[in-house]
CHARMM-style PDB file with segment names, atoms N, HN, CA, C and O in Angstrom:
ATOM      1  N   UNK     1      35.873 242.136  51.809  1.00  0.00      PROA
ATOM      2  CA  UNK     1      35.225 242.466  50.571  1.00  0.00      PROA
ATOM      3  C   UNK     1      36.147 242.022  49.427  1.00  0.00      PROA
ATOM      4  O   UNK     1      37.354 242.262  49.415  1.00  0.00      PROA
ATOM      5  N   UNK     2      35.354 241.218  48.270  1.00  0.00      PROA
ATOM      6  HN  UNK     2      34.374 241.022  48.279  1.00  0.00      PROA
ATOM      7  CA  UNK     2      36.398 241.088  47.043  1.00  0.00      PROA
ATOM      8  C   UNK     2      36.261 241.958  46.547  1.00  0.00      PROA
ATOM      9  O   UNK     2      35.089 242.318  46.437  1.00  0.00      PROA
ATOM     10  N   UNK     3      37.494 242.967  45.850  1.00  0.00      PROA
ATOM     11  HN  UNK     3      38.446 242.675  45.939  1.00  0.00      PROA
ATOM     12  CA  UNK     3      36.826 243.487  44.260  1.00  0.00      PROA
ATOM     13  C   UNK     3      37.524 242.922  43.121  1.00  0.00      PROA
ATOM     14  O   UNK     3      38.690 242.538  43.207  1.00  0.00      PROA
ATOM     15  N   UNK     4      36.873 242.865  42.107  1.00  0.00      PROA
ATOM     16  HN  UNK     4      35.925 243.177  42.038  1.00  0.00      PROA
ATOM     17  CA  UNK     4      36.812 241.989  41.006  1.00  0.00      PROA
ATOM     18  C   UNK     4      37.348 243.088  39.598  1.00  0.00      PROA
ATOM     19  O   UNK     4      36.817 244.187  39.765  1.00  0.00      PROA
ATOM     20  N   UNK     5      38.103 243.071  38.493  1.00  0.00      PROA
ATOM     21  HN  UNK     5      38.534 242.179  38.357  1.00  0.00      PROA
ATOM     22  CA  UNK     5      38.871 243.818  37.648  1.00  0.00      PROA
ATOM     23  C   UNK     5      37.834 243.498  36.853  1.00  0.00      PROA
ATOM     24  O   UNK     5      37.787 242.313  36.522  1.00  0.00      PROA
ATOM     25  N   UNK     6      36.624 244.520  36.274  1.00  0.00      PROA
ATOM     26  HN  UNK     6      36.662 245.482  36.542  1.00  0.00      PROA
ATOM     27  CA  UNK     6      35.905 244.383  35.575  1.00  0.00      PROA
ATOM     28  C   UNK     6      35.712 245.647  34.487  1.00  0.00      PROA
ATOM     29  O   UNK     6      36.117 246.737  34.888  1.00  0.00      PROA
ATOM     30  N   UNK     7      35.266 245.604  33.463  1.00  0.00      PROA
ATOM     31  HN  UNK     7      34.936 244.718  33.137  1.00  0.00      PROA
ATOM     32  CA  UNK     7      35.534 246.212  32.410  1.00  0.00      PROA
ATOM     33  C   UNK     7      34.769 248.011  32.490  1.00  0.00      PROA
ATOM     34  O   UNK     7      34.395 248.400  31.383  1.00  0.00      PROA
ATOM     35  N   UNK     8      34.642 248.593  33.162  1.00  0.00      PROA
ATOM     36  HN  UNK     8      34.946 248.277  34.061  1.00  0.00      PROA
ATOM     37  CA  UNK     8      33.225 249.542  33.814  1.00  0.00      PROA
ATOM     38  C   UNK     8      34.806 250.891  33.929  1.00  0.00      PROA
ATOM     39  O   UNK     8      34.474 252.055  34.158  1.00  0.00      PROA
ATOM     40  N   UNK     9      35.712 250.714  33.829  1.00  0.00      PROA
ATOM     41  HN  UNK     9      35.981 249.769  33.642  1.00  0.00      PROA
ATOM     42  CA  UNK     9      36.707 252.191  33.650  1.00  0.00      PROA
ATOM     43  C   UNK     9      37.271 252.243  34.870  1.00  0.00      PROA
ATOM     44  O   UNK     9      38.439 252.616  34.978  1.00  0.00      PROA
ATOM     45  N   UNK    10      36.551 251.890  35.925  1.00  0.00      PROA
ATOM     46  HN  UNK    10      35.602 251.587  35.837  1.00  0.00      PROA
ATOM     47  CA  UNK    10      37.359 252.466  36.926  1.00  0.00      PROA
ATOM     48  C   UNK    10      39.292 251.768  37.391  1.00  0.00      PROA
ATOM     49  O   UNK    10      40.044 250.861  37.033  1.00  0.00      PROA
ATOM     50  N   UNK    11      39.277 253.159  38.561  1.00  0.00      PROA
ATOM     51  HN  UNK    11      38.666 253.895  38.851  1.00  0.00      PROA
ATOM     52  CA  UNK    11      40.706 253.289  38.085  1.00  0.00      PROA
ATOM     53  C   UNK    11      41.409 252.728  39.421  1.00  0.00      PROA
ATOM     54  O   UNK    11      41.220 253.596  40.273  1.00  0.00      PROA
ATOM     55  N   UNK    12      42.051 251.785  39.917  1.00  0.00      PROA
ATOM     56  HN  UNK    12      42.205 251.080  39.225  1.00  0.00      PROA
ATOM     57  CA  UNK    12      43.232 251.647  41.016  1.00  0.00      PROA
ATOM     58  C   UNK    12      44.089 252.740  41.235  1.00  0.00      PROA
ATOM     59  O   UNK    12      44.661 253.354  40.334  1.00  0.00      PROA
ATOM     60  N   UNK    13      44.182 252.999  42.538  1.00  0.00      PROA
ATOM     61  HN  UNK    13      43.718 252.501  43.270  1.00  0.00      PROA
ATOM     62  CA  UNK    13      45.270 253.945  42.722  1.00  0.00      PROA
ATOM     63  C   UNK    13      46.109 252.921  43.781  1.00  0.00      PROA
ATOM     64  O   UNK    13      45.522 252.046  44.419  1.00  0.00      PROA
ATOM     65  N   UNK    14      47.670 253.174  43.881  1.00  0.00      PROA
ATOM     66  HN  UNK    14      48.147 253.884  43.363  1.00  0.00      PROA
ATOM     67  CA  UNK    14      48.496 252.696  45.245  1.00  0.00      PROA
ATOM     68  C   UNK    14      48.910 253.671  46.115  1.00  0.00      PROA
ATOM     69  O   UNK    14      49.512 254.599  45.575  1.00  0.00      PROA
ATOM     70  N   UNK    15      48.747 253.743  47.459  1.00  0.00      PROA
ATOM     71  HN  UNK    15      48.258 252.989  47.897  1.00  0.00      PROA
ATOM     72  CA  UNK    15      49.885 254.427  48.111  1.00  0.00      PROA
ATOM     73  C   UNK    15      51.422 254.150  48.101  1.00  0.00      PROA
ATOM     74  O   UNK    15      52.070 253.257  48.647  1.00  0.00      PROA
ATOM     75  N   UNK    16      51.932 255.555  47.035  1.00  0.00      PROA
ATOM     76  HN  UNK    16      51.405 256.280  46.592  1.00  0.00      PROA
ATOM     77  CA  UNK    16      53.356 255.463  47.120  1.00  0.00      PROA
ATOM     78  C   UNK    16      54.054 256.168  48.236  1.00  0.00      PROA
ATOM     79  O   UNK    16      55.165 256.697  48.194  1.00  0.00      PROA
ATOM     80  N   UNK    17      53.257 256.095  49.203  1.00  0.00      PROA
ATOM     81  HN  UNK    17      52.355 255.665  49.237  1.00  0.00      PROA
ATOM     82  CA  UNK    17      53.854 257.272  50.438  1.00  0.00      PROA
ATOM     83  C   UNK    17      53.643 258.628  50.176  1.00  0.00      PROA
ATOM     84  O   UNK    17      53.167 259.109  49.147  1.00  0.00      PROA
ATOM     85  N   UNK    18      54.086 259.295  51.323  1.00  0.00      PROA
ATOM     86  HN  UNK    18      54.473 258.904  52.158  1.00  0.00      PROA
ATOM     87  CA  UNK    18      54.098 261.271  51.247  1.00  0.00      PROA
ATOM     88  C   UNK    18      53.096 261.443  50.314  1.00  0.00      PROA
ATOM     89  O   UNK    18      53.233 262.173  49.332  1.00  0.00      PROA
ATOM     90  N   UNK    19      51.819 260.637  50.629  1.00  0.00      PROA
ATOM     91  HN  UNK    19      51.708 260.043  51.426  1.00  0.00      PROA
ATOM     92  CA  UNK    19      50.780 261.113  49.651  1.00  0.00      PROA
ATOM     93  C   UNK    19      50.838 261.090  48.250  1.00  0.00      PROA
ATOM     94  O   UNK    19      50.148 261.960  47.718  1.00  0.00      PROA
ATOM     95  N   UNK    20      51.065 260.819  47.974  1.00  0.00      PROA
ATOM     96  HN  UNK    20      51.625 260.112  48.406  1.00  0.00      PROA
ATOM     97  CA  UNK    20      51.619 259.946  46.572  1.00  0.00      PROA
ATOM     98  C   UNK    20      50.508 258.629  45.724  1.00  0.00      PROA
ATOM     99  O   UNK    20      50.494 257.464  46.123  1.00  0.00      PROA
ATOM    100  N   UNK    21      49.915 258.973  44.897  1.00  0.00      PROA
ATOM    101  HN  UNK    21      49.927 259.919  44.573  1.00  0.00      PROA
ATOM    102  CA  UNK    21      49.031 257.443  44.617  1.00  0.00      PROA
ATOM    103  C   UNK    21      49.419 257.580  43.523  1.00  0.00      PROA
ATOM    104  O   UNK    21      49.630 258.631  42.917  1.00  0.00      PROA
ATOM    105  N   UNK    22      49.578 256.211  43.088  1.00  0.00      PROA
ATOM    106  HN  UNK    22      49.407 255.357  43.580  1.00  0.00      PROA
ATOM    107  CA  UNK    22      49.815 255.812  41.783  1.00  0.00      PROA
ATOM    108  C   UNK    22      48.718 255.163  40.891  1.00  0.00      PROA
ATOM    109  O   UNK    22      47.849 254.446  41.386  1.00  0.00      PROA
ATOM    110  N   UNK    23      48.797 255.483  39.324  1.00  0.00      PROA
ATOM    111  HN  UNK    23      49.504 256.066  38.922  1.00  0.00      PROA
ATOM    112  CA  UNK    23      47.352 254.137  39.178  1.00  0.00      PROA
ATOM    113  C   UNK    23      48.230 253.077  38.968  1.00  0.00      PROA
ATOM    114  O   UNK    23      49.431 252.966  38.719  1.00  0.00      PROA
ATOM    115  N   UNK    24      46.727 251.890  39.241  1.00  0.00      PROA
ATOM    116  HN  UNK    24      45.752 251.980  39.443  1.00  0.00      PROA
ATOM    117  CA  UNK    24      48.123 250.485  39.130  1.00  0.00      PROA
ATOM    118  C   UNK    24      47.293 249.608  38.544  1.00  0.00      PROA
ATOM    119  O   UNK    24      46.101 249.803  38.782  1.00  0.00      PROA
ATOM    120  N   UNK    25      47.601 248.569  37.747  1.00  0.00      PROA
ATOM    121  HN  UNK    25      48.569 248.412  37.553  1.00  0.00      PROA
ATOM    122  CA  UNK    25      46.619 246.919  37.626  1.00  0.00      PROA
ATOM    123  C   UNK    25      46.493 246.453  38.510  1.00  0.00      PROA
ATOM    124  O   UNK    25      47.473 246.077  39.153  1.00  0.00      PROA
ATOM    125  N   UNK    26      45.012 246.233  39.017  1.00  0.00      PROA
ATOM    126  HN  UNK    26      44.216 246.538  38.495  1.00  0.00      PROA
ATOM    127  CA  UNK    26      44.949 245.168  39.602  1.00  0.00      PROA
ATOM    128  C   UNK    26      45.986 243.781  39.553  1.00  0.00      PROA
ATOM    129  O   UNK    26      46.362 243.371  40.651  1.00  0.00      PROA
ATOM    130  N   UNK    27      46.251 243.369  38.862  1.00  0.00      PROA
ATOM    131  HN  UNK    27      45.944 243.702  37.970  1.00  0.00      PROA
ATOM    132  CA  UNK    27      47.185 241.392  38.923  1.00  0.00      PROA
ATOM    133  C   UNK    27      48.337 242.204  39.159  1.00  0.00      PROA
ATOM    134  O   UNK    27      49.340 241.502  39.032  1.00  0.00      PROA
ATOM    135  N   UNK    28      48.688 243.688  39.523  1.00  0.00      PROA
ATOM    136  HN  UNK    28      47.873 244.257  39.626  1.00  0.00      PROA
ATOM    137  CA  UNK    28      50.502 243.894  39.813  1.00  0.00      PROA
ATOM    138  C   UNK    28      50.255 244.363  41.218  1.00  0.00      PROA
ATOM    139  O   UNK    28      51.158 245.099  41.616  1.00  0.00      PROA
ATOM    140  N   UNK    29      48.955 244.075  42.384  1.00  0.00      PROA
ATOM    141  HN  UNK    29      48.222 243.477  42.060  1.00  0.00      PROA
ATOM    142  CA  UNK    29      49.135 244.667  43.649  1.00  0.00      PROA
ATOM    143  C   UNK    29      49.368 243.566  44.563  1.00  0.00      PROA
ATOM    144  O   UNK    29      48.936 242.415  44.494  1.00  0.00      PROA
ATOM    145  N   UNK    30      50.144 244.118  45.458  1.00  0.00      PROA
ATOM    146  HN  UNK    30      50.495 245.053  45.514  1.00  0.00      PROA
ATOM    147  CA  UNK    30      50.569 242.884  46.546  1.00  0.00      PROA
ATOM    148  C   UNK    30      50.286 243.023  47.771  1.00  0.00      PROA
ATOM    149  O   UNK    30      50.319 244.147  48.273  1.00  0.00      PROA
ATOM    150  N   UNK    31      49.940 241.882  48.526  1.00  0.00      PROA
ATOM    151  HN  UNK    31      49.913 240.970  48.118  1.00  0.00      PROA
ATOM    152  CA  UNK    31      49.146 242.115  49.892  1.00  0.00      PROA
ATOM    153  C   UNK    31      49.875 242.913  50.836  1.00  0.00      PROA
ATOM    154  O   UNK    31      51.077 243.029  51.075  1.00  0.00      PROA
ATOM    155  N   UNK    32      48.623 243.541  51.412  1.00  0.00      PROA
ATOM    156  HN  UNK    32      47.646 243.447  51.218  1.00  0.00      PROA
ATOM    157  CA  UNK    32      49.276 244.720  52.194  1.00  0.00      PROA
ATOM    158  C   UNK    32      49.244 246.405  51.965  1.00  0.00      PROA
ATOM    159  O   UNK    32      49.678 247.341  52.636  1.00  0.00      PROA
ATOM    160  N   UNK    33      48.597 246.324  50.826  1.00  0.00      PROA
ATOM    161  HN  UNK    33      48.244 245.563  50.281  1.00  0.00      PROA
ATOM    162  CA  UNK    33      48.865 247.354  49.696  1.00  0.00      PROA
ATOM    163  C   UNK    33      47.806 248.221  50.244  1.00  0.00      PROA
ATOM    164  O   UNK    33      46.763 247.672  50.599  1.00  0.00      PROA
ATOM    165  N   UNK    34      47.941 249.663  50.378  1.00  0.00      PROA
ATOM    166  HN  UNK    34      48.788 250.109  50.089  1.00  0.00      PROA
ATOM    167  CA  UNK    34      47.173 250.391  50.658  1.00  0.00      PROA
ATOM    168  C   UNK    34      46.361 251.240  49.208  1.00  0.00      PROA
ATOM    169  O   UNK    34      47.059 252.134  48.728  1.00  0.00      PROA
ATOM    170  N   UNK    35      44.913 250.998  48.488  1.00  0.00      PROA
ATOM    171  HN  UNK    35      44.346 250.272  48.878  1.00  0.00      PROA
ATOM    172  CA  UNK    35      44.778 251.640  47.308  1.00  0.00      PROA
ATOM    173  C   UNK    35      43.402 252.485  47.828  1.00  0.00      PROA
ATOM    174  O   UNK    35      42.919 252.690  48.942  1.00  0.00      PROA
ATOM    175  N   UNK    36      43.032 252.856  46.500  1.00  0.00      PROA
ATOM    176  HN  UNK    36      43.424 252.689  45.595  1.00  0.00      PROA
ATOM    177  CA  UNK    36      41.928 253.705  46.588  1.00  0.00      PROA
ATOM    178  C   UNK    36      41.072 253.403  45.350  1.00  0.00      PROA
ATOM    179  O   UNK    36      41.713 253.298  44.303  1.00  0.00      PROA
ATOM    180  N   UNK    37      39.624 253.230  45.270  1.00  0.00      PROA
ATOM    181  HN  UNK    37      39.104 253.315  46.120  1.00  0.00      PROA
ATOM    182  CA  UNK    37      39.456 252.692  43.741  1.00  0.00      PROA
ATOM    183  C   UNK    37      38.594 253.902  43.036  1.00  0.00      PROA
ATOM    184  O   UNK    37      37.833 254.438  43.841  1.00  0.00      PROA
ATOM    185  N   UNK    38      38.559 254.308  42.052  1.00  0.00      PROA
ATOM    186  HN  UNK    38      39.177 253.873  41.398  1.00  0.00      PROA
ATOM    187  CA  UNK    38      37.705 255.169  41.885  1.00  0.00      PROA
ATOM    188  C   UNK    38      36.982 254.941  40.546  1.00  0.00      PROA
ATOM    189  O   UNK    38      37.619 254.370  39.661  1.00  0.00      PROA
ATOM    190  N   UNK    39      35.486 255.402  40.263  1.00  0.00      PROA
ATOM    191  HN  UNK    39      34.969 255.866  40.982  1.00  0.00      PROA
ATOM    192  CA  UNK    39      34.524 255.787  39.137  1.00  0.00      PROA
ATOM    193  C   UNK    39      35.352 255.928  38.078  1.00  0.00      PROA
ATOM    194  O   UNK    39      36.546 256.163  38.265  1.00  0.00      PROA
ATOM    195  N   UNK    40      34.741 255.781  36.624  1.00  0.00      PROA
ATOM    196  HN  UNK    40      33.771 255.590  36.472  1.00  0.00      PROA
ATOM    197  CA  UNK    40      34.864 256.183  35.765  1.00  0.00      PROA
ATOM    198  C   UNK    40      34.716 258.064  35.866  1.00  0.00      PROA
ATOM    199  O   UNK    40      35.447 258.853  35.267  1.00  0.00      PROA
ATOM    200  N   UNK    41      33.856 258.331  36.557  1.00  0.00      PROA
ATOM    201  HN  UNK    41      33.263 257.690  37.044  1.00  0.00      PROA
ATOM    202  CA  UNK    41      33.303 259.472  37.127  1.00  0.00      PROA
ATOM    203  C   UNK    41      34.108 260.124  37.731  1.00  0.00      PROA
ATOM    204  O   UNK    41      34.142 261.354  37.771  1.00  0.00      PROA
ATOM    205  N   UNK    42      34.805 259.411  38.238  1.00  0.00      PROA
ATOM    206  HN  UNK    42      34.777 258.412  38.205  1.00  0.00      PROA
ATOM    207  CA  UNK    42      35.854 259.986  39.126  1.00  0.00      PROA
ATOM    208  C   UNK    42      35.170 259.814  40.715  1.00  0.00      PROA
ATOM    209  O   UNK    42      35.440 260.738  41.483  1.00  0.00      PROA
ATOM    210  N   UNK    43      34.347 258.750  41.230  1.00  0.00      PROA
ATOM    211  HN  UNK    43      34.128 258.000  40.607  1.00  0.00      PROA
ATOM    212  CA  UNK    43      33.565 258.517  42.217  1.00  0.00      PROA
ATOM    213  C   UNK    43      34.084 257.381  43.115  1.00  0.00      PROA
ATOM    214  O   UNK    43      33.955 256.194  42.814  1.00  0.00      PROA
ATOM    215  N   UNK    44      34.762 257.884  44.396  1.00  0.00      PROA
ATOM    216  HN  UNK    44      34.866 258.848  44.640  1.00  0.00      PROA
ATOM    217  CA  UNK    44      35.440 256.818  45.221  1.00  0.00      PROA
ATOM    218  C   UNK    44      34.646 255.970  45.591  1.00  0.00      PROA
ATOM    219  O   UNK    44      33.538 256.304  46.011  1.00  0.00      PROA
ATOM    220  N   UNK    45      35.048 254.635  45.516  1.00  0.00      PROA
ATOM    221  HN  UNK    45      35.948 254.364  45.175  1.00  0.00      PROA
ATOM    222  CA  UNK    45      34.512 253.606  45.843  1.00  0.00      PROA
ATOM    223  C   UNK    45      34.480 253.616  47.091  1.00  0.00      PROA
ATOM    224  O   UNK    45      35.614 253.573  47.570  1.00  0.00      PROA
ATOM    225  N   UNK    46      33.196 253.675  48.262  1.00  0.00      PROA
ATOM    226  HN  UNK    46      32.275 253.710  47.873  1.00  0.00      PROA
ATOM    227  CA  UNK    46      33.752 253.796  49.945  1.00  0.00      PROA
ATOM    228  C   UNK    46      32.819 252.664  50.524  1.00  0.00      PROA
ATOM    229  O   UNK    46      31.809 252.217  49.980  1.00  0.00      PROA
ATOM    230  N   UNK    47      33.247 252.367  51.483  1.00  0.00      PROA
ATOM    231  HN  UNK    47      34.068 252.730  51.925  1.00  0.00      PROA
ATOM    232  CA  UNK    47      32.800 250.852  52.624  1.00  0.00      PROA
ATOM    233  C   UNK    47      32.907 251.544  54.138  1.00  0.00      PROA
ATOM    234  O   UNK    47      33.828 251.719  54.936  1.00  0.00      PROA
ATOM    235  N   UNK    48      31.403 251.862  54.111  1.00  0.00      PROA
ATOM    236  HN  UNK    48      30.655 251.720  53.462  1.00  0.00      PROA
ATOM    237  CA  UNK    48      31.603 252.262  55.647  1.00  0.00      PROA
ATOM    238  C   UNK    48      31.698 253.798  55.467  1.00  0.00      PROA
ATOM    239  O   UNK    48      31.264 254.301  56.504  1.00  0.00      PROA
ATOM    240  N   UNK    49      32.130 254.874  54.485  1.00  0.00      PROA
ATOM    241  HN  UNK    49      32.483 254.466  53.643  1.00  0.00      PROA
ATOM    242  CA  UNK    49      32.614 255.647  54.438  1.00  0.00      PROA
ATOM    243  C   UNK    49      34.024 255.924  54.313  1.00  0.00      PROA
ATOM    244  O   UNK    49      34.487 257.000  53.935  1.00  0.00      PROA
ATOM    245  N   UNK    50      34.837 254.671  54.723  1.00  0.00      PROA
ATOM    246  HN  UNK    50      34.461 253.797  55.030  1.00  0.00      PROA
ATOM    247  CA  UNK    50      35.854 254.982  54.510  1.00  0.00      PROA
ATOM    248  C   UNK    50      36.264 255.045  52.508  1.00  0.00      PROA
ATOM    249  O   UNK    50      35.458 254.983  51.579  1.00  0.00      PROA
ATOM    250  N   UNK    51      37.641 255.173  52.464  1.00  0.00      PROA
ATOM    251  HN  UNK    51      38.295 255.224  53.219  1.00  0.00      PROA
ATOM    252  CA  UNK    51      37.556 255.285  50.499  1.00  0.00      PROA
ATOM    253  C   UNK    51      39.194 254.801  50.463  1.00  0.00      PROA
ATOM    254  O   UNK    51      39.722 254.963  49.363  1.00  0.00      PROA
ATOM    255  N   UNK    52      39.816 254.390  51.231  1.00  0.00      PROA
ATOM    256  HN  UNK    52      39.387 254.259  52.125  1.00  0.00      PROA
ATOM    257  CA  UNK    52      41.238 253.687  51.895  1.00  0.00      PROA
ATOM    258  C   UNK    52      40.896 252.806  51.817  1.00  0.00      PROA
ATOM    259  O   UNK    52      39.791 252.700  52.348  1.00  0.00      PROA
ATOM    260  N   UNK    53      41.426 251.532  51.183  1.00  0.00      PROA
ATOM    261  HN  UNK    53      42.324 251.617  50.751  1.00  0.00      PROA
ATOM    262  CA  UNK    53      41.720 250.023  51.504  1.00  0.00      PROA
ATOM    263  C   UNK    53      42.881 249.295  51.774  1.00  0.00      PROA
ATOM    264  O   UNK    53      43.873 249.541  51.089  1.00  0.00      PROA
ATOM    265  N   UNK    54      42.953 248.260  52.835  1.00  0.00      PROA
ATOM    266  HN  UNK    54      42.147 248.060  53.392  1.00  0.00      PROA
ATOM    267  CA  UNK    54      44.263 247.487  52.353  1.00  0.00      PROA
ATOM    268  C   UNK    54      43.958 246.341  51.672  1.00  0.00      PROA
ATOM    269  O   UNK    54      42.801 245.928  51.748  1.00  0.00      PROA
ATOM    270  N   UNK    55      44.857 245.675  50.946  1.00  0.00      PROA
ATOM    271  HN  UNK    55      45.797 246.011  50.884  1.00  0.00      PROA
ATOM    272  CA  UNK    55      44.816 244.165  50.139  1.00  0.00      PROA
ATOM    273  C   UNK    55      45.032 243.742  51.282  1.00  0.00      PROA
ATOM    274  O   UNK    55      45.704 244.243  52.184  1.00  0.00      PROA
ATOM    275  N   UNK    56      43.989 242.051  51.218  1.00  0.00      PROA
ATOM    276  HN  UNK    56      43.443 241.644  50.485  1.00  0.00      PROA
ATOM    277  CA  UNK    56      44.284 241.362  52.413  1.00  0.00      PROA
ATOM    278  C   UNK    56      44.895 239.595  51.830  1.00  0.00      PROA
ATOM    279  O   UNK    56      45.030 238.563  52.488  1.00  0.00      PROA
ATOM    280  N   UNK    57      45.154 239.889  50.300  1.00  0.00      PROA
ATOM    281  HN  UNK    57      45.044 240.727  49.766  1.00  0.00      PROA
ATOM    282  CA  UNK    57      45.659 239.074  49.589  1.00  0.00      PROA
ATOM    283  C   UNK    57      46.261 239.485  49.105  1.00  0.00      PROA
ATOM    284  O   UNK    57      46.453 240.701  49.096  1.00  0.00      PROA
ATOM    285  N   UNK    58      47.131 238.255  48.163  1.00  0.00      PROA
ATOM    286  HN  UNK    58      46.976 237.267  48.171  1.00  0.00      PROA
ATOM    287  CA  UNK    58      47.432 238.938  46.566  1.00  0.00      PROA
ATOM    288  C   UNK    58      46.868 238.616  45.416  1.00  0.00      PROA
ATOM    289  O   UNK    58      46.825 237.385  45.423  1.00  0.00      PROA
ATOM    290  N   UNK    59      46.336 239.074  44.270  1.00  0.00      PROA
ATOM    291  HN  UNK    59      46.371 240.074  44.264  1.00  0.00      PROA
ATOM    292  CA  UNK    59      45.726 239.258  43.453  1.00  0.00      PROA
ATOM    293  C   UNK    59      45.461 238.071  42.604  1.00  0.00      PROA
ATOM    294  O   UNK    59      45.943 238.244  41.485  1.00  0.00      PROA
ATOM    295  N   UNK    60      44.996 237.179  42.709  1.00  0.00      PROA
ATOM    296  HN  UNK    60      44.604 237.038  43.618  1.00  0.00      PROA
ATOM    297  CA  UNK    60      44.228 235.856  42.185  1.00  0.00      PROA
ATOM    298  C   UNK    60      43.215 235.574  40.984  1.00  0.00      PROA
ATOM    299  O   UNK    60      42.414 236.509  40.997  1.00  0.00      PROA
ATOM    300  N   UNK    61      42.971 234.879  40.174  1.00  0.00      PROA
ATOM    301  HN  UNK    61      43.621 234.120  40.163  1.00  0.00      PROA
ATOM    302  CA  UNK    61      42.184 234.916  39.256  1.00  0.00      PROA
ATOM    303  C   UNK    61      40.883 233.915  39.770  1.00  0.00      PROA
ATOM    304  O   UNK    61      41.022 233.146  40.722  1.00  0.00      PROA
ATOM    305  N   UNK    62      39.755 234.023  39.093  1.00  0.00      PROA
ATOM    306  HN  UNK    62      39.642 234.647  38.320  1.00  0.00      PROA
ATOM    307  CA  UNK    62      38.518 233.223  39.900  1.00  0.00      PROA
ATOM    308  C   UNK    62      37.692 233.670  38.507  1.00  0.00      PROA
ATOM    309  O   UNK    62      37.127 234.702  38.146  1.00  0.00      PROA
ATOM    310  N   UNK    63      37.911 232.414  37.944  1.00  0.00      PROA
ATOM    311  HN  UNK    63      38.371 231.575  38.237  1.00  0.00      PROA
ATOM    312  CA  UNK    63      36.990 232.683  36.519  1.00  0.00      PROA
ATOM    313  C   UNK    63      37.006 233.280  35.207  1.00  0.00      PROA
ATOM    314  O   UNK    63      36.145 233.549  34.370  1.00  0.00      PROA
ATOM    315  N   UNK    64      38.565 233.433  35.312  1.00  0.00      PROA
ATOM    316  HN  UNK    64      39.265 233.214  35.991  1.00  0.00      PROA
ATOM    317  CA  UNK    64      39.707 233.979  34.584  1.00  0.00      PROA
ATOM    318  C   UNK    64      39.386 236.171  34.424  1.00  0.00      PROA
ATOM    319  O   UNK    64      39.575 237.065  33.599  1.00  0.00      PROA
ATOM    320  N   UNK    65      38.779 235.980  35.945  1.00  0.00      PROA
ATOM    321  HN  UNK    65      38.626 235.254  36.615  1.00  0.00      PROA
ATOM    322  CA  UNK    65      38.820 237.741  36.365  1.00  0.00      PROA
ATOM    323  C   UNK    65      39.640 237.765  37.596  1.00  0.00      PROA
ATOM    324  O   UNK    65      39.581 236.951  38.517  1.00  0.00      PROA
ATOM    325  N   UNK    66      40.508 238.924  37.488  1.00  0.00      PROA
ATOM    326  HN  UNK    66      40.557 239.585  36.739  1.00  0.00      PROA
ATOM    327  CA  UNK    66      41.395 239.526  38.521  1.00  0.00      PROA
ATOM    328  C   UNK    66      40.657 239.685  39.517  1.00  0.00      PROA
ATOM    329  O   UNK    66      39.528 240.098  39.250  1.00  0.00      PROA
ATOM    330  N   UNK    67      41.009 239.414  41.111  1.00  0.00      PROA
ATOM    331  HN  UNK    67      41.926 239.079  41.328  1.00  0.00      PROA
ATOM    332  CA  UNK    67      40.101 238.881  42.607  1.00  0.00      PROA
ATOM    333  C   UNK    67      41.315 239.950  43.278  1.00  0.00      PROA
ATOM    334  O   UNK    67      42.426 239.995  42.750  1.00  0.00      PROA
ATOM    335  N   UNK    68      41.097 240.504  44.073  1.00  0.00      PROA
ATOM    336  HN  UNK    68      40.195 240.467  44.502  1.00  0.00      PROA
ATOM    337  CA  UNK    68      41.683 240.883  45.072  1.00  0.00      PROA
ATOM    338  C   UNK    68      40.830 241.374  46.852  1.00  0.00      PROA
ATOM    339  O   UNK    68      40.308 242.456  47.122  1.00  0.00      PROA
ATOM    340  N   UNK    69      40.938 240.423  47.562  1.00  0.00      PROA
ATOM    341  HN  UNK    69      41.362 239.545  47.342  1.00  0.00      PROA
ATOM    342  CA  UNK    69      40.454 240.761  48.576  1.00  0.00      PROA
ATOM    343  C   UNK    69      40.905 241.792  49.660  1.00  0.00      PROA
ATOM    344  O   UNK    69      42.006 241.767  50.210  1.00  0.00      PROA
ATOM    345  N   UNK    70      39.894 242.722  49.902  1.00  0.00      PROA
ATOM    346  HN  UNK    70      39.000 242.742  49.455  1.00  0.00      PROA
ATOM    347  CA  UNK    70      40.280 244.092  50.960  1.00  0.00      PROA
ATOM    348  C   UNK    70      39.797 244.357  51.996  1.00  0.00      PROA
ATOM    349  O   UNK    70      38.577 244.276  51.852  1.00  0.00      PROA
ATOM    350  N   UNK    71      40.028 244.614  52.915  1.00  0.00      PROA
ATOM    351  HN  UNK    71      41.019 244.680  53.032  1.00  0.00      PROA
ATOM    352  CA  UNK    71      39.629 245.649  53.829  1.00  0.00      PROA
ATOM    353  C   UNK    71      39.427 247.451  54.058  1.00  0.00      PROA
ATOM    354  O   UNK    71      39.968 248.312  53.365  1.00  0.00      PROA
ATOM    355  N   UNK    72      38.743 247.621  54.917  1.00  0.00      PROA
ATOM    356  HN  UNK    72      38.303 246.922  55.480  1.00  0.00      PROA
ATOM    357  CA  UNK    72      38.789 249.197  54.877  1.00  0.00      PROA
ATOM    358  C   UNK    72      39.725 249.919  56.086  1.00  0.00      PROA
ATOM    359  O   UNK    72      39.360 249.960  57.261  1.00  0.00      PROA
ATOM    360  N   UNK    73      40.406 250.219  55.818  1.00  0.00      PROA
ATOM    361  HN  UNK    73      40.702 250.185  54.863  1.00  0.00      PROA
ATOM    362  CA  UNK    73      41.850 250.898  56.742  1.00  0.00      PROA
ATOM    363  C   UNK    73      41.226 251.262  58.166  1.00  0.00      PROA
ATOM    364  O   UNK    73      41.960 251.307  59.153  1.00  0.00      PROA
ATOM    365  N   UNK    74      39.901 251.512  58.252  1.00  0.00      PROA
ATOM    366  HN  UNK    74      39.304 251.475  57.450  1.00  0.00      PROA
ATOM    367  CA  UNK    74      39.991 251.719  59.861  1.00  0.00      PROA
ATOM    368  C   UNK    74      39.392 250.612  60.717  1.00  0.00      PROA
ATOM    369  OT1 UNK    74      39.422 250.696  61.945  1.00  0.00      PROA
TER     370      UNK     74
END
């Protein structure tokens, strides 16, 4: 799945470990990265049900919008 850094509020989180998320920019995550994306709402973005992703890139531009391709952790 791509997701794309688009103007709609929502928020990146990173796993900083021991449960720990950080918010982050999209163009500062690096492959491998475990995030979580959420609503303006505060509404997790989920695939499958899961609401865990890893980056399966690093963060690329495609049309001069931030690209980052993911997977869902299970």
């Amino acid at each position: 799945m791509i997701l794309k850094d688009v103007a709609d509020e929502r928020k990146i989180f990173k796993d900083m470990g021991m449960s720990k998320w950080r918010e982050v920019r999209m163009k500062d995550l690096k492959k491998d990265t475990k995030i979580r994306v959420y609503s303006s709402a505060g509404r997790p973005l989920e695939l499958g049900g899961d609401e865990t992703f890893i980056t399966t890139t690093e963060p690329y531009q495609k049309d001069g919008v931030w690209c980052v391709e993911v997977k869902s952790v299970t």
